[in-house]
N, C-alpha and C positions, 0 to 999 in steps of 0.2 A: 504494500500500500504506500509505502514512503517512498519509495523508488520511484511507484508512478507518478506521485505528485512532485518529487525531485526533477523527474525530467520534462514535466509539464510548465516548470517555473523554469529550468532553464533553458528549455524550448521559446517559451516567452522570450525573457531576457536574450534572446539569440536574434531573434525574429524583431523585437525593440530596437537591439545594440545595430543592427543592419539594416533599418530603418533610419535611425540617428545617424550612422555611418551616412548615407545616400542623399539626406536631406542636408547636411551639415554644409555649409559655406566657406568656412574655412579648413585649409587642408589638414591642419594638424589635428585638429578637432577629429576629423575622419579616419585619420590615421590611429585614434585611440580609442573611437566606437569601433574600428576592427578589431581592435586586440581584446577588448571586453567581448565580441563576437565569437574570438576565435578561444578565450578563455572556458565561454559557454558550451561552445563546441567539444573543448575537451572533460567539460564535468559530463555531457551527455554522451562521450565514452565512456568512462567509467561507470555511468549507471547500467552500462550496457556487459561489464567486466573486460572491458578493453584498456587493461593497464598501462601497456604500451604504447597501443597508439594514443593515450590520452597525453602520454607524457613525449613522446614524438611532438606532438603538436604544439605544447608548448613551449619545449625546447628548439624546434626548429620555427613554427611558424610565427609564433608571437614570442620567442626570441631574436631569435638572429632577421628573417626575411622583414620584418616590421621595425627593428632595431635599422636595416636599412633604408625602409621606406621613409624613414623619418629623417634621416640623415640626407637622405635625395631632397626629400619637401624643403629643408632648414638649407640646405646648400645652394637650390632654386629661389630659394627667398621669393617665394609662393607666395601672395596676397590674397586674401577672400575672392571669390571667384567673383565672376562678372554677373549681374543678375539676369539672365539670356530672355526668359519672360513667362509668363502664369504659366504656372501646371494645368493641364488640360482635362480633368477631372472624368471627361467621359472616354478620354483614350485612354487614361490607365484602367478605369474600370473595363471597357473592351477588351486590352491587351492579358487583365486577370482571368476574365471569362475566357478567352480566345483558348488560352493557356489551361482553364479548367478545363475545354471540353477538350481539346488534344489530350492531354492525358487520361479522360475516360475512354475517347476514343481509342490510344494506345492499349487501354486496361482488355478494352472488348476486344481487339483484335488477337492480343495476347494470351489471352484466355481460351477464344475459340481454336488457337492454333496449338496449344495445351505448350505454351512457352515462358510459362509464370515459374518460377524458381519456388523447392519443397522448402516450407519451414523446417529452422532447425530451431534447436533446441538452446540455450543458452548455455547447457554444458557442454553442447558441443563445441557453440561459439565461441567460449572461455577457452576451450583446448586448442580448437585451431587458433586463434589467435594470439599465442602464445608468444614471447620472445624467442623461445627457444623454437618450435615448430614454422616460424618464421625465419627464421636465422636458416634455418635446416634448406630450405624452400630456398630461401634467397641467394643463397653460398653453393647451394649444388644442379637446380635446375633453369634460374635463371641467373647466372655466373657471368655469363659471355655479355650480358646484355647491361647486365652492371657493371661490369668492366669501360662496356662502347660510353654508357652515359657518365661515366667521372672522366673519361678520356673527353668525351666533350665538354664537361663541366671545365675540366682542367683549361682548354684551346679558349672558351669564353673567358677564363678568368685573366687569362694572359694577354689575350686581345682585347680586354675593357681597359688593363693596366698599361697597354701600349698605349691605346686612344686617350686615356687620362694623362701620360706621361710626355705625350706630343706638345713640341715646344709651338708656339701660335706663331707665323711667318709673318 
């Protein structure tokens, strides 16, 4: 019972913070209804017993990627954005609806093609998503593919630090 109203509040608060995030005028301000977002995010793994990726998330995404973002906004010396003009009240409500019924429509087609995914069980979930059952998976059958993506992580990090390090002609 406390779980579900745990993840019901911070469902909430996810769905608020990303709201705040989008409405927010100034940059920095946005940048810190993300991190309250993506904080949320990680409480509603762990209600889920996803210890790992709860703490993935906030070690990498609202540590490090958002500790960057805000170092880009403060370096652009970002001002309040421009007021571009009224919200148009009947195209978001369009673009929600639009957006509700593609997804039932997805739901129907999904269903009659019997391509809906079996529930599991939360001990299962808890097991497969393990550190160790993931480490296992990540280190032995996609190996080569983690290897290709730090090799390019690596070639971006080298070539942002060239482009930063270019003297201005």
């Amino acid at each position: 019972m406390t779980a579900s109203i745990l993840f019901f509040v911070l469902a909430s608060v996810a769905i608020a913070a990303a709201l705040g995030m989008l409405i927010s005028r100034n940059p920095v301000n946005s940048a810190l209804w993300l991190i309250l977002n993506l904080f949320c995010v990680a409480g509603l793994y762990l209600t889920v017993n996803a210890e790992f990726i709860a703490v993935i998330q906030i070690l990498v995404y609202a540590g490090a990627i958002m500790v960057l973002f805000l170092f880009v906004i403060m370096l652009l010396n970002l001002s309040e954005l421009p007021d571009l003009k009224r919200i148009e009240w009947r195209r978001v409500i369009a673009f929600f609806l639009g957006m509700g019924l593609l997804a039932m429509l997805m739901f129907v087609v999904a269903s009659s093609l019997d391509m809906l995914p079996d529930p599991v069980s939360l001990e299962a979930a808890a097991e497969s998503g393990s550190a160790t059952t993931l480490a296992k998976v990540l280190f032995t059958r996609y190996a080569m593919p983690l290897e290709v993506i730090g090799v390019l992580l690596l070639a971006a990090t080298i070539g942002a630090v060239v482009i930063a390090k270019r003297k201005p002609v």
